[in-house]
N, C-alpha and C positions, 0 to 999 in steps of 0.2 A: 896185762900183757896184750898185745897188739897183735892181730891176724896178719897183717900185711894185705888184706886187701885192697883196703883204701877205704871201704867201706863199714869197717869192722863185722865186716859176716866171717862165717868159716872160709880156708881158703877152697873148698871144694867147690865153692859158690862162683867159681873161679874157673870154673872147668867149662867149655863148652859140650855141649850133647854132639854137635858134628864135628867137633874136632877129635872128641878123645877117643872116640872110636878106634881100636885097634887098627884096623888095614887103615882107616882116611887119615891117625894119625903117621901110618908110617909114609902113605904118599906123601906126605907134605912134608915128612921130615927128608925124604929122598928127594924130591922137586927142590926143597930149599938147600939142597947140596949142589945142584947144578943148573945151569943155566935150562936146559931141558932133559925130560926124561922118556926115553920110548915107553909107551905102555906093555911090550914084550917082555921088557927089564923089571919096572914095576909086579907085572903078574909071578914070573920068577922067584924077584926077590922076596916077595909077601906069598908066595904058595897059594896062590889065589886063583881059583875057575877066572877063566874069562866072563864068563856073566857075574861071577860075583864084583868081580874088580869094574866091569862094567856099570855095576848098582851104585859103587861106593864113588866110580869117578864123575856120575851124573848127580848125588848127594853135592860132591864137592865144586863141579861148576854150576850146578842153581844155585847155593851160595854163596859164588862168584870168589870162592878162595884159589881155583885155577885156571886154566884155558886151558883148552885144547886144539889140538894142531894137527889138521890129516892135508897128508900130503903123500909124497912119492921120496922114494930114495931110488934112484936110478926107475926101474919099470915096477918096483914094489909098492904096492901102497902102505904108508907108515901111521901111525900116530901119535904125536908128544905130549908131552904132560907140562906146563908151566905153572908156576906157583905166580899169583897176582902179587902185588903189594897189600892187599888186605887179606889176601892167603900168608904171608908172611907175618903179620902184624897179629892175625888169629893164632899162628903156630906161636911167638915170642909168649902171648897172654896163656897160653895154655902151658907152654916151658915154666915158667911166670908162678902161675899158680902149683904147678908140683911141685917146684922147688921152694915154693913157701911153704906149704903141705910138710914137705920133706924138712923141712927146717923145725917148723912146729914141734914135729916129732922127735925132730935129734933133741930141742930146746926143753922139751917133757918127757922124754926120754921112755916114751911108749912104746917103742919099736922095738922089735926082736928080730931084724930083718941085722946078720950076720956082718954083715960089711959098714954100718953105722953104729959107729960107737954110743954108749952111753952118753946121756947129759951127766955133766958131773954137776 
């Protein structure tokens, strides 16, 4: 049986440490929803302190998976969230690997997770 990694390791091996991070996964899934993102919206959306979302969006531009963007909106000062192309390209490989993961499991029918059916 074949992992789908490409490499025949687990697919978990598939996963990155900064991407799958809970809140840095969900910026990148909300950045690669739209062209930009306020980080007001972001902190919101994720129930997030502003320092922690702070922590997690300075993780994510040293490893250059977003930009950011401080500017003004009228006499406000603002700041956005962009997802790079290799911010996008990290979120597809981690999409990627779950849903291999996720496949595995329907395929050996391991899961007791309500909403996936049995392998028959």
């Amino acid at each position: 049986m074949s992992s789908g990694t490409g490499s025949g390791g687990h697919p978990t091996n598939g996963l990155s440490d900064t991407v799958h991070q809970r809140n840095r996964l969900g910026i990148l899934t909300i950045a690669a929803e739209a062209e930009q993102v306020e980080v007001a919206y972001l902190r919101d959306a994720l129930e997030l302190t502003a320092g922690n979302l702070s922590r997690h969006l300075a993780v994510l531009e040293e490893a250059e998976l977003i930009r950011i963007d401080r500017g003004y909106h009228g006499r406000r000062p603002k700041t956005w969230i962009r997802i790079t192309e290799q911010g996008k390209a990290a979120l597809a490989a981690e999409i990627n690997a779950l849903e291999e993961l996720l496949r595995r499991h329907r395929e050996l029918g391991t899961t007791t997770m309500p909403h996936l059916p049995p392998a028959r």
